[in-house]
CHARMM-style PDB file with segment names, atoms N, HN, CA, C and O in Angstrom:
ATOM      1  N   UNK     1      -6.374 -36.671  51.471  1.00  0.00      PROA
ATOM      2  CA  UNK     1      -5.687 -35.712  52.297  1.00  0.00      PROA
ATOM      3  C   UNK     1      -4.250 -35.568  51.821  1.00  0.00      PROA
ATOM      4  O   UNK     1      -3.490 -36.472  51.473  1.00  0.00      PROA
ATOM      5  N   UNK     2      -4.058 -34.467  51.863  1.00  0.00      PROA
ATOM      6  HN  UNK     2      -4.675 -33.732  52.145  1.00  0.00      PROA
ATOM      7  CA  UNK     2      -2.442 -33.890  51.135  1.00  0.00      PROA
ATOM      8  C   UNK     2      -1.040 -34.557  52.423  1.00  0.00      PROA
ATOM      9  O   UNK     2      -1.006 -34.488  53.652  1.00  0.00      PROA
ATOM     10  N   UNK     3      -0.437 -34.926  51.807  1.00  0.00      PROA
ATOM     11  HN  UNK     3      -0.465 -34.981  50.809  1.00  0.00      PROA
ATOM     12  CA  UNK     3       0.748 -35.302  52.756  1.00  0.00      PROA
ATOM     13  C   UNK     3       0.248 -36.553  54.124  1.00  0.00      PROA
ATOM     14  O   UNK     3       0.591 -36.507  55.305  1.00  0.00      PROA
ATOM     15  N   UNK     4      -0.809 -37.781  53.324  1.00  0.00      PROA
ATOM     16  HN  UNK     4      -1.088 -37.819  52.364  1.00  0.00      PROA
ATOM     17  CA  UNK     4      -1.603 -38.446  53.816  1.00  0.00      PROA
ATOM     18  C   UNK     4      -0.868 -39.856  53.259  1.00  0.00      PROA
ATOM     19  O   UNK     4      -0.171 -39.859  52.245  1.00  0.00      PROA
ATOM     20  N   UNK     5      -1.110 -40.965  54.015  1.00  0.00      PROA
ATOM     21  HN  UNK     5      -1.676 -40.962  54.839  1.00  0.00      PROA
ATOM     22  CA  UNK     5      -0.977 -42.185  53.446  1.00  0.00      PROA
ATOM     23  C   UNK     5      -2.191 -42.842  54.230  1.00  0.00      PROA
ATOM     24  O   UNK     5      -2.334 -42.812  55.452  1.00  0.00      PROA
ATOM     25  N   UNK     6      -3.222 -43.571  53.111  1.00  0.00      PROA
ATOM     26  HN  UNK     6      -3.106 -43.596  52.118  1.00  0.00      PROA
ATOM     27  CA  UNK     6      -4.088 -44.925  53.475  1.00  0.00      PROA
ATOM     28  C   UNK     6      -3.883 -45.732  54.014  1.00  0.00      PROA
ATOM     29  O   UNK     6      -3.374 -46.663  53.389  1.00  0.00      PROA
ATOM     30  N   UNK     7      -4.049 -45.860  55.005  1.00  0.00      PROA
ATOM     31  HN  UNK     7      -4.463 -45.104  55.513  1.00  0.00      PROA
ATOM     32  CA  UNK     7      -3.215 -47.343  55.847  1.00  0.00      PROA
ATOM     33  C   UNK     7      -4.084 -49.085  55.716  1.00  0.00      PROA
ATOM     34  O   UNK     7      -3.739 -50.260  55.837  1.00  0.00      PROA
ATOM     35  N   UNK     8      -5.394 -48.295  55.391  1.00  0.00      PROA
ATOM     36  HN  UNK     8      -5.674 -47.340  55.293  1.00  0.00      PROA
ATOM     37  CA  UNK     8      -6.903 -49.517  55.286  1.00  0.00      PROA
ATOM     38  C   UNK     8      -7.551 -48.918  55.628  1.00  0.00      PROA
ATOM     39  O   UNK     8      -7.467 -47.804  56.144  1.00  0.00      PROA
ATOM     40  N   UNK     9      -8.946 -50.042  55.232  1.00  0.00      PROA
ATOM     41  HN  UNK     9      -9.014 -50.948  54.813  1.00  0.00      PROA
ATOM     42  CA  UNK     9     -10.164 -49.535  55.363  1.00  0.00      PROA
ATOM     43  C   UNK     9     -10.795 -50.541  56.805  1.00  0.00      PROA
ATOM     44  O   UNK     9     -10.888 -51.767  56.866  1.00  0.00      PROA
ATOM     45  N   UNK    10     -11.152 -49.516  57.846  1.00  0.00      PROA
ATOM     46  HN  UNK    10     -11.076 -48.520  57.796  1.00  0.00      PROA
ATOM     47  CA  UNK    10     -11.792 -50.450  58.592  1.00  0.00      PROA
ATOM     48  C   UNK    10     -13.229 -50.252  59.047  1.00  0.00      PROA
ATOM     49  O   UNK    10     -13.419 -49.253  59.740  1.00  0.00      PROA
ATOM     50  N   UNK    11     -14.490 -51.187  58.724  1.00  0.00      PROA
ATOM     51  HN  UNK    11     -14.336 -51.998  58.160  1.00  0.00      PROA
ATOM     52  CA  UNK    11     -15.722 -51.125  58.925  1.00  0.00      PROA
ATOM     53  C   UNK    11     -16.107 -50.255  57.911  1.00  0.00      PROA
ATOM     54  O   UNK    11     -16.974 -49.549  58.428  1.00  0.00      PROA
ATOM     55  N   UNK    12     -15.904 -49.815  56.438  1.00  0.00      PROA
ATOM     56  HN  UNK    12     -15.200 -50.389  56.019  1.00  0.00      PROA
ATOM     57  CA  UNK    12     -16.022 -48.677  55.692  1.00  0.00      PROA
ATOM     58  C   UNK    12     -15.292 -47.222  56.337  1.00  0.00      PROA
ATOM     59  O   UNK    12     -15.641 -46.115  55.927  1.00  0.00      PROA
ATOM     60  N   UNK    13     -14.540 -47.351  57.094  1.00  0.00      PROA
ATOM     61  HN  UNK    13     -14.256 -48.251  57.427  1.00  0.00      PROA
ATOM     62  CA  UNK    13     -13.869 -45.853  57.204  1.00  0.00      PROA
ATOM     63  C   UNK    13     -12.460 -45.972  57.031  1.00  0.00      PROA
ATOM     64  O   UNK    13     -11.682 -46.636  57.716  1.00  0.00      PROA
ATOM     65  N   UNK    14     -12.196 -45.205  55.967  1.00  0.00      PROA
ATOM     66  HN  UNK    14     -12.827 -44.665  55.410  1.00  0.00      PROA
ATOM     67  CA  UNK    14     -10.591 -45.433  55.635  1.00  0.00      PROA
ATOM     68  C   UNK    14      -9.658 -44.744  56.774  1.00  0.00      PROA
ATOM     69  O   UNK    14     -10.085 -43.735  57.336  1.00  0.00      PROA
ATOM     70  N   UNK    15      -8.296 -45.317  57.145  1.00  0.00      PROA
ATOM     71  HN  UNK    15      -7.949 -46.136  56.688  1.00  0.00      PROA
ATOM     72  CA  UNK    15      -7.363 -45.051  57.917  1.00  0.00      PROA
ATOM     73  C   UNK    15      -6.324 -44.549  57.651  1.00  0.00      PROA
ATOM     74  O   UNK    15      -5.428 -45.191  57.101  1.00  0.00      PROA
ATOM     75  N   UNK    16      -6.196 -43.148  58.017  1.00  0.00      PROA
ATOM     76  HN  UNK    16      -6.924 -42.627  58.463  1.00  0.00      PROA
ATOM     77  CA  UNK    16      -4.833 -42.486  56.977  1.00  0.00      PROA
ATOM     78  C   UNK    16      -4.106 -41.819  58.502  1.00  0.00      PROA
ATOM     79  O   UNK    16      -4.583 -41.363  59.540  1.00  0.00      PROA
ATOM     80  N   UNK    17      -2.721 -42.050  57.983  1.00  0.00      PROA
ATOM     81  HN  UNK    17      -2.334 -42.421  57.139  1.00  0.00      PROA
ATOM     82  CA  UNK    17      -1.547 -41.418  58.857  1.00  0.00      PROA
ATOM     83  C   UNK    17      -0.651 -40.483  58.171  1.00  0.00      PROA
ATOM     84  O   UNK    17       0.123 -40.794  57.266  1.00  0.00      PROA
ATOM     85  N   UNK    18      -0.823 -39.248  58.699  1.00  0.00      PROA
ATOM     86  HN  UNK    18      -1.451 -38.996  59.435  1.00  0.00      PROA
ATOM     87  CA  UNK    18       0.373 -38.542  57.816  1.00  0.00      PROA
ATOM     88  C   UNK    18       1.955 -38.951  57.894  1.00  0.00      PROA
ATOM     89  O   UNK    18       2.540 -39.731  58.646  1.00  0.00      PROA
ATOM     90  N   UNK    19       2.438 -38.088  56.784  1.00  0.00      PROA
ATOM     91  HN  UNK    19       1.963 -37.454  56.174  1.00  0.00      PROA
ATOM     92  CA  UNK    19       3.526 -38.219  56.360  1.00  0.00      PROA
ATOM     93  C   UNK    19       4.670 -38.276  57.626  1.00  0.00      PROA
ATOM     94  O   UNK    19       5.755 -38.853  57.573  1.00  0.00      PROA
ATOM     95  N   UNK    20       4.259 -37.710  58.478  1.00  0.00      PROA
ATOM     96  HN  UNK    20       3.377 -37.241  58.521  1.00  0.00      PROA
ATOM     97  CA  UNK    20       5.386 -37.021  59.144  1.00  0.00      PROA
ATOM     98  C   UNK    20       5.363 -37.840  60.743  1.00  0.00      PROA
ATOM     99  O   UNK    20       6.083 -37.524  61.691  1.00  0.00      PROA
ATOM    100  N   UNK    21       4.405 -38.881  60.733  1.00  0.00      PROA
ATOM    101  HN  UNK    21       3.820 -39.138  59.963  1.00  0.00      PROA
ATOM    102  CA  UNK    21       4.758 -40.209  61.665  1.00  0.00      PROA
ATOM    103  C   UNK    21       5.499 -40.983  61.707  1.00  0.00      PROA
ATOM    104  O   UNK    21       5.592 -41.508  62.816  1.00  0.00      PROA
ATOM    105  N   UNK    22       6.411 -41.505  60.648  1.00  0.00      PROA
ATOM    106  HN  UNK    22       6.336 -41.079  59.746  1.00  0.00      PROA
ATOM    107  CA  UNK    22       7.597 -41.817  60.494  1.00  0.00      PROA
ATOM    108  C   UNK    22       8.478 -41.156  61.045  1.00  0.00      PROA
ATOM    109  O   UNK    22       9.138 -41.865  61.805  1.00  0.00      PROA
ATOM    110  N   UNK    23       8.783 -40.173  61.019  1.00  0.00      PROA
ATOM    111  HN  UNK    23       8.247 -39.597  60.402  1.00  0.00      PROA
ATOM    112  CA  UNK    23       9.823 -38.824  61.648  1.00  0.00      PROA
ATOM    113  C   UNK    23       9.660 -38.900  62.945  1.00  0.00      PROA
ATOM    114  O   UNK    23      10.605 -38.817  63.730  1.00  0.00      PROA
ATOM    115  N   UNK    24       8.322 -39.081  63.330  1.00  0.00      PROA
ATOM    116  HN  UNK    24       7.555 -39.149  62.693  1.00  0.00      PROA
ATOM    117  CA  UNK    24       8.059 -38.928  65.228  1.00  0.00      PROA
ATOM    118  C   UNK    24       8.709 -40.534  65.552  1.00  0.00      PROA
ATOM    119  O   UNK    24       9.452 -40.699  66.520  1.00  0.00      PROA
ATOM    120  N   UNK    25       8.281 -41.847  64.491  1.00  0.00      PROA
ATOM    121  HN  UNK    25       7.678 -41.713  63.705  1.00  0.00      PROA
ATOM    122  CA  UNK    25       8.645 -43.421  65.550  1.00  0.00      PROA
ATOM    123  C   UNK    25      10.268 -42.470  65.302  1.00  0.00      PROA
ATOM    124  O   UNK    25      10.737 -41.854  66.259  1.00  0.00      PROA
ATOM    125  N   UNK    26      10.874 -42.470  64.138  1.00  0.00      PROA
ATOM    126  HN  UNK    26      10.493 -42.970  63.360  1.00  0.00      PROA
ATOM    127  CA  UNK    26      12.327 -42.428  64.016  1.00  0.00      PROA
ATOM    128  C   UNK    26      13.064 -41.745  65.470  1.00  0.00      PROA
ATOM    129  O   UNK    26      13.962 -42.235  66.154  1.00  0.00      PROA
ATOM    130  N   UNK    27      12.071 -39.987  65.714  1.00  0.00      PROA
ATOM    131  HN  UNK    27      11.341 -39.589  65.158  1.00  0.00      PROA
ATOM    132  CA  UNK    27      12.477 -39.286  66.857  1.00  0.00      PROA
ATOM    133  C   UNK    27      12.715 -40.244  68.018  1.00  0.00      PROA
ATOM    134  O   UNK    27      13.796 -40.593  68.493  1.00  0.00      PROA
ATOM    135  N   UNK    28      11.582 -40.569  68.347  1.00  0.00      PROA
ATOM    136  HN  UNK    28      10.704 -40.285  67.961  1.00  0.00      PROA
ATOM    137  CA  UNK    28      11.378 -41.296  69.631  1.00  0.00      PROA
ATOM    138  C   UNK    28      12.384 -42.610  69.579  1.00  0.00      PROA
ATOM    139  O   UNK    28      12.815 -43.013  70.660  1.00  0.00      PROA
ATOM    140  N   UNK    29      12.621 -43.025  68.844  1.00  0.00      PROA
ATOM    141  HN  UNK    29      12.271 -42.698  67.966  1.00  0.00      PROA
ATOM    142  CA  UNK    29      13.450 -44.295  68.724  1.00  0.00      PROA
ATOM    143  C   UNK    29      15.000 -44.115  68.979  1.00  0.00      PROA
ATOM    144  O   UNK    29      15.706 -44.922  69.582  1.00  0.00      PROA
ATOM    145  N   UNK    30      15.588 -42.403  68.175  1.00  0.00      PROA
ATOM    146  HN  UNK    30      15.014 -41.747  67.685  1.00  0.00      PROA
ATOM    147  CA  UNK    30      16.671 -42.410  68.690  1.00  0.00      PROA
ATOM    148  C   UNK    30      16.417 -41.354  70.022  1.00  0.00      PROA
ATOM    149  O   UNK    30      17.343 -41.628  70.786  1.00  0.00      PROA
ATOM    150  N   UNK    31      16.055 -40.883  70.295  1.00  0.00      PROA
ATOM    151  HN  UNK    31      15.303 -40.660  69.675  1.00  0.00      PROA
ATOM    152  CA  UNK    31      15.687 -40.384  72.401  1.00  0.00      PROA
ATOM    153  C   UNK    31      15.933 -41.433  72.723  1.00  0.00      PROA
ATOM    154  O   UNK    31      17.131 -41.517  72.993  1.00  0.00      PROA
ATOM    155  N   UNK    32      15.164 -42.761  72.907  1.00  0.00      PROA
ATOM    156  HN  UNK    32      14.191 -42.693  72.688  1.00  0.00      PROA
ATOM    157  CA  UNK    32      15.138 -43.696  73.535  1.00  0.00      PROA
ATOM    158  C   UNK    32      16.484 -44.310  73.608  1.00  0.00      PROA
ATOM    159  O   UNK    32      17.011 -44.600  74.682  1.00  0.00      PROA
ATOM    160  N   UNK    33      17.020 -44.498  72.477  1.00  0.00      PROA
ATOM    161  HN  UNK    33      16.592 -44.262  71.605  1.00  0.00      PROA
ATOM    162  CA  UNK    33      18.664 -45.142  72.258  1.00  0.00      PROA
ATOM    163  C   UNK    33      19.723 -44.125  72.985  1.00  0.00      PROA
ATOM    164  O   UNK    33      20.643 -44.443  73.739  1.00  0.00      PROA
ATOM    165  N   UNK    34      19.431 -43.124  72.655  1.00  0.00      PROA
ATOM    166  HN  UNK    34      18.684 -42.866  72.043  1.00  0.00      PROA
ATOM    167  CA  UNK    34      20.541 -42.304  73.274  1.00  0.00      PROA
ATOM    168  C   UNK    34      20.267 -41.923  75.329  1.00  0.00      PROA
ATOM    169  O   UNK    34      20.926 -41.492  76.275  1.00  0.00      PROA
ATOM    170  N   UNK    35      18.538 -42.569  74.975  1.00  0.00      PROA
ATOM    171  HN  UNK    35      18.002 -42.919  74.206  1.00  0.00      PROA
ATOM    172  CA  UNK    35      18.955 -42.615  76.860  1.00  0.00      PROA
ATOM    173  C   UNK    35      19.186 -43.794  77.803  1.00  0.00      PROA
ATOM    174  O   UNK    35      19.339 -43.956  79.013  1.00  0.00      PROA
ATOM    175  N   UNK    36      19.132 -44.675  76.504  1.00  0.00      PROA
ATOM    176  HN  UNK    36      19.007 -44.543  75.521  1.00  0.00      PROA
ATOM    177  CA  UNK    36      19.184 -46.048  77.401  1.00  0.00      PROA
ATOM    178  C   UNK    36      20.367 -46.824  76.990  1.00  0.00      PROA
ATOM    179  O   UNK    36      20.447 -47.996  77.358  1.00  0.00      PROA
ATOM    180  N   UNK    37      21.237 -46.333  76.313  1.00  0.00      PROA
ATOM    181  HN  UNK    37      21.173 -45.381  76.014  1.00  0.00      PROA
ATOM    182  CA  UNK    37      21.943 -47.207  75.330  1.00  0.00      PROA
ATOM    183  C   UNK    37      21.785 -48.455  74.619  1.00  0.00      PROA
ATOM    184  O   UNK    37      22.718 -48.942  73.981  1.00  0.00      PROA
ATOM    185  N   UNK    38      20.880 -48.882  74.684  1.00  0.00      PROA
ATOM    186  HN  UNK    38      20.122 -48.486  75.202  1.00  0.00      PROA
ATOM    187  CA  UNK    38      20.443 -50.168  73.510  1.00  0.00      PROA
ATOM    188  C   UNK    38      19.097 -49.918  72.985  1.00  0.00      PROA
ATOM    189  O   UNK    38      18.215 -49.134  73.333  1.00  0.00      PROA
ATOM    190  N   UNK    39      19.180 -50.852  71.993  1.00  0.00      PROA
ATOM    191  HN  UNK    39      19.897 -51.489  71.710  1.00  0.00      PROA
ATOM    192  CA  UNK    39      18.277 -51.278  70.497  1.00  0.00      PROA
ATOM    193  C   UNK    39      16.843 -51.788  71.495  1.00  0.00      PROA
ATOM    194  O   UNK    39      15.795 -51.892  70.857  1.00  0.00      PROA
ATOM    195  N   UNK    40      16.800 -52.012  72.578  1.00  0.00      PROA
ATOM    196  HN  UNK    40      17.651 -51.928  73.097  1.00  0.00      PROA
ATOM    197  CA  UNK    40      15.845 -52.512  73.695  1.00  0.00      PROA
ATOM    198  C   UNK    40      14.945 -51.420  74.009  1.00  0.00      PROA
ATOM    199  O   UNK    40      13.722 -51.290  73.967  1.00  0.00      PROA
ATOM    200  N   UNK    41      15.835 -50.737  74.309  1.00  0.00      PROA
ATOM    201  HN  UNK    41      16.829 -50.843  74.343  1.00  0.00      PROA
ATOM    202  CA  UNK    41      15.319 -49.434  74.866  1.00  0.00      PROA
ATOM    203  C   UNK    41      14.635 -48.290  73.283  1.00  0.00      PROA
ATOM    204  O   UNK    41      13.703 -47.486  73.277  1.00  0.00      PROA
ATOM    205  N   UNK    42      15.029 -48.463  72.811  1.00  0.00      PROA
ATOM    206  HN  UNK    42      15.786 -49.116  72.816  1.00  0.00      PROA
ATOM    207  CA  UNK    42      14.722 -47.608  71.522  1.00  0.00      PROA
ATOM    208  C   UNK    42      13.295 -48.556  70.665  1.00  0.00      PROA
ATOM    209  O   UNK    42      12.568 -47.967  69.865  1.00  0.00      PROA
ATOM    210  N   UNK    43      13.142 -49.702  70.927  1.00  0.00      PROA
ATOM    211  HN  UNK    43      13.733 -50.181  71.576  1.00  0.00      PROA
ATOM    212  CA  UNK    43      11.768 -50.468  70.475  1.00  0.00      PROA
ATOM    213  C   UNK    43      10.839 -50.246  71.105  1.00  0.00      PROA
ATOM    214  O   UNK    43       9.688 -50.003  70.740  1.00  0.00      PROA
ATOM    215  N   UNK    44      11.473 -50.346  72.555  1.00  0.00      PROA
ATOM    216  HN  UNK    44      12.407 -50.544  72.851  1.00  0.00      PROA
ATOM    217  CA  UNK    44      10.227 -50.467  73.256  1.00  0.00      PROA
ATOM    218  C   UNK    44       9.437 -48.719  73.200  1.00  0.00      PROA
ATOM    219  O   UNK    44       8.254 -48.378  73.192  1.00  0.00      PROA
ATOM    220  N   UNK    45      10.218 -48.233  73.182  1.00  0.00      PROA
ATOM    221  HN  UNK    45      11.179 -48.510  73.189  1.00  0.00      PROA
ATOM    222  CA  UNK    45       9.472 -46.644  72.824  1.00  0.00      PROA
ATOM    223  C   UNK    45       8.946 -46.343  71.452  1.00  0.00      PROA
ATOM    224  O   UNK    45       8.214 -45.401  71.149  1.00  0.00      PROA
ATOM    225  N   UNK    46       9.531 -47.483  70.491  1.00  0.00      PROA
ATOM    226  HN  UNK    46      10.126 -48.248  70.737  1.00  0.00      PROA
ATOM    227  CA  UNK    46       8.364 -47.081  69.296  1.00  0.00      PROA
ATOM    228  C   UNK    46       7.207 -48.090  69.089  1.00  0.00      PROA
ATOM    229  O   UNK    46       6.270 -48.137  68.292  1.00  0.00      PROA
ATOM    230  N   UNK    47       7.670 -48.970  70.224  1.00  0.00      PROA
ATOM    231  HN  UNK    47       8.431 -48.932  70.872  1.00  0.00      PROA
ATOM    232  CA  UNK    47       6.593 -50.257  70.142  1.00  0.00      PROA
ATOM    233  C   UNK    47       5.448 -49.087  71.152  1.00  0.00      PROA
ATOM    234  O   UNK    47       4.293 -49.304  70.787  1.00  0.00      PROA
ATOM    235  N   UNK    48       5.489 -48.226  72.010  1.00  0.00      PROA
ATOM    236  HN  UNK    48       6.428 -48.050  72.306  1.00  0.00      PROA
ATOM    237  CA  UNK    48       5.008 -47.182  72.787  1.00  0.00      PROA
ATOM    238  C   UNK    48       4.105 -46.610  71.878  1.00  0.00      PROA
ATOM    239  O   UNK    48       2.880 -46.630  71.992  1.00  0.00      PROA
ATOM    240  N   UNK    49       5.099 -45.824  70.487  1.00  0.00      PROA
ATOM    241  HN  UNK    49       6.095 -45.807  70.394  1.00  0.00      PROA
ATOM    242  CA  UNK    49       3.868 -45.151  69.997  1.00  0.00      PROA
ATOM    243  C   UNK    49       2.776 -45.421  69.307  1.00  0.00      PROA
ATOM    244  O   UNK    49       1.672 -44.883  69.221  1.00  0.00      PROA
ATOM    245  N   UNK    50       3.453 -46.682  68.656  1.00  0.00      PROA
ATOM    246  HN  UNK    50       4.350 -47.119  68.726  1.00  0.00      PROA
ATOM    247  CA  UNK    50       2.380 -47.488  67.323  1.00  0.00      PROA
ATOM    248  C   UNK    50       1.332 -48.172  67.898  1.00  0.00      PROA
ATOM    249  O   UNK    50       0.431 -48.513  67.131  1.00  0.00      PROA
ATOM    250  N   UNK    51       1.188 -48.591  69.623  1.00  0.00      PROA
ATOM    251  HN  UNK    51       1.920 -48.314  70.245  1.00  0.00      PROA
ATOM    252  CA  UNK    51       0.588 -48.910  70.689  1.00  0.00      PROA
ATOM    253  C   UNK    51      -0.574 -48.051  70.621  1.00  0.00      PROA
ATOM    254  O   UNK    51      -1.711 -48.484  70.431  1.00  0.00      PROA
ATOM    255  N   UNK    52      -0.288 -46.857  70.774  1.00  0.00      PROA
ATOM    256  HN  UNK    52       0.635 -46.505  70.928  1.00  0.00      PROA
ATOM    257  CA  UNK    52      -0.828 -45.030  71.224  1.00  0.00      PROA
ATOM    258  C   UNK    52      -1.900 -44.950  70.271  1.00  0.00      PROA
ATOM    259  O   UNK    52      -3.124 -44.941  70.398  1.00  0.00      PROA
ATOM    260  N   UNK    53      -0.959 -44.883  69.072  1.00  0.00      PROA
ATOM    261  HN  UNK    53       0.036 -44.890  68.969  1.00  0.00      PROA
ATOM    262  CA  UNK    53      -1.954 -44.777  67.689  1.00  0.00      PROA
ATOM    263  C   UNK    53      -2.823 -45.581  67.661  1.00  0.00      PROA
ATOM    264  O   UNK    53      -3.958 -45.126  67.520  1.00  0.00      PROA
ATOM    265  N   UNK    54      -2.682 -46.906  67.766  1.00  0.00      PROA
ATOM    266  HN  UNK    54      -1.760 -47.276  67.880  1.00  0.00      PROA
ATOM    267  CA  UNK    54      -3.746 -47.923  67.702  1.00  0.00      PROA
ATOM    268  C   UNK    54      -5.107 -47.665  68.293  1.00  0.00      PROA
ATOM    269  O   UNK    54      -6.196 -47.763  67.727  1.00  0.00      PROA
ATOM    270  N   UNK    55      -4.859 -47.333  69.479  1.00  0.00      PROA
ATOM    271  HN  UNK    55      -3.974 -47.253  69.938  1.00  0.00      PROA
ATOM    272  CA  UNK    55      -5.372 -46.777  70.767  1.00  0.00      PROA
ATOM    273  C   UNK    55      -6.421 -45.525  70.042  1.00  0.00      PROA
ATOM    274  O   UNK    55      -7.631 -45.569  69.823  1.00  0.00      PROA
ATOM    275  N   UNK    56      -5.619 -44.646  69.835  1.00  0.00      PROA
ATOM    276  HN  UNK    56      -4.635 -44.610  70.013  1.00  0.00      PROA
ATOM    277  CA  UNK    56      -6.007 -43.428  68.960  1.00  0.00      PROA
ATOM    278  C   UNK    56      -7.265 -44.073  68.087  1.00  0.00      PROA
ATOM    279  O   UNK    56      -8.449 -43.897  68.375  1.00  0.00      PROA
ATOM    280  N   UNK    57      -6.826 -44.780  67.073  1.00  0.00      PROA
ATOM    281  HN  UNK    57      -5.864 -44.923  66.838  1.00  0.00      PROA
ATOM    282  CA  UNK    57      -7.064 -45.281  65.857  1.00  0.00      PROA
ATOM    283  C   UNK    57      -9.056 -45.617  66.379  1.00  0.00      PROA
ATOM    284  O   UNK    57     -10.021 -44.993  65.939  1.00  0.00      PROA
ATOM    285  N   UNK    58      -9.076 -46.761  67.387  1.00  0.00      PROA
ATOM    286  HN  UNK    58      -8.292 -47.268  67.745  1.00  0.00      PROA
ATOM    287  CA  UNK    58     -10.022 -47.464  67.962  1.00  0.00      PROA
ATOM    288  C   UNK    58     -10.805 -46.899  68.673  1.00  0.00      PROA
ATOM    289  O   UNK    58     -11.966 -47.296  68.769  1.00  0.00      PROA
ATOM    290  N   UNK    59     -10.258 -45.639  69.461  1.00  0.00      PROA
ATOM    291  HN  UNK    59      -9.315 -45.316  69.383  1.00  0.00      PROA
ATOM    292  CA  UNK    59     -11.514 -44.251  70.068  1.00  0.00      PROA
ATOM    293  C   UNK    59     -12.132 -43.295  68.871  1.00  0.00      PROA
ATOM    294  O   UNK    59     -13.259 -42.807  68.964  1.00  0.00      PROA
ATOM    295  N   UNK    60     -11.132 -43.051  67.561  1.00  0.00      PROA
ATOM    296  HN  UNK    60     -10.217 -43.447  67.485  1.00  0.00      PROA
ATOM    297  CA  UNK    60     -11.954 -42.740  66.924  1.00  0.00      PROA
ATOM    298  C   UNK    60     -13.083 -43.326  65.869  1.00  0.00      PROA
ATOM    299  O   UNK    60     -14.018 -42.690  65.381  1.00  0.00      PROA
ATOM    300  N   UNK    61     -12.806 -44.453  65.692  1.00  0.00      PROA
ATOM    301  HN  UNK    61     -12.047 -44.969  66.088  1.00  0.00      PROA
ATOM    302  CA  UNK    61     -13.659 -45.385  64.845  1.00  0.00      PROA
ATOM    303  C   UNK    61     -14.896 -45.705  65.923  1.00  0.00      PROA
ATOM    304  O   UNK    61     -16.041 -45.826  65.488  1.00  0.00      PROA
ATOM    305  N   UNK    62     -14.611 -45.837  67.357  1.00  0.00      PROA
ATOM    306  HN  UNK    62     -13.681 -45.738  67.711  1.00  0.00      PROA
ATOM    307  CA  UNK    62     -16.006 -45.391  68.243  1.00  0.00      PROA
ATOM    308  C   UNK    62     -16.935 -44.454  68.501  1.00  0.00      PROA
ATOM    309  O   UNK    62     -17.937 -44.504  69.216  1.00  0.00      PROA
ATOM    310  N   UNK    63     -16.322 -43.274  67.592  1.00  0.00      PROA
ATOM    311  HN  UNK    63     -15.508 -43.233  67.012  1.00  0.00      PROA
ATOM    312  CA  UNK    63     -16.949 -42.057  67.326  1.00  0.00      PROA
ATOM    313  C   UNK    63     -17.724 -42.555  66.420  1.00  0.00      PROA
ATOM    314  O   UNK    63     -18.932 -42.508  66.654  1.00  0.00      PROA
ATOM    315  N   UNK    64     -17.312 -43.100  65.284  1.00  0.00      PROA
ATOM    316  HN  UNK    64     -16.331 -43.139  65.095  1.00  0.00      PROA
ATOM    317  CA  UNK    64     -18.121 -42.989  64.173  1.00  0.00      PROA
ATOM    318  C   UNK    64     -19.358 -44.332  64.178  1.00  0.00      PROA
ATOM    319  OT1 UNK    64     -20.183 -44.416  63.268  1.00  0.00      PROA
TER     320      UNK     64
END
């Protein structure tokens, strides 16, 4: 997939995240800093999304 990165292979189905998920933890990380004023507040919202994805990640590998 174009503008794709492999993340692993799990159970034979490879795991790819695009390019542009980095840009969303980065987004969300500074929202979070600029509404909470600390480094606390800005983790715990990207510890939020990489959570999400996982989440994501594990309903679709139940598809398959």
């Amino acid at each position: 997939m174009k503008w794709s990165w492999r993340l692993g292979r799990i159970a034979g189905i490879d795991v790819f995240v695009h390019a542009t998920f980095p840009i969303l933890l980065a987004w969300v990380g500074f929202s979070e800093y600029t509404q909470s004023q600390s480094w606390s507040g800005a983790l715990v919202g990207i510890l939020f999304i990489l959570v999400l994805f996982a989440i994501v990640v594990l309903h679709e590998l139940g598809h398959a």
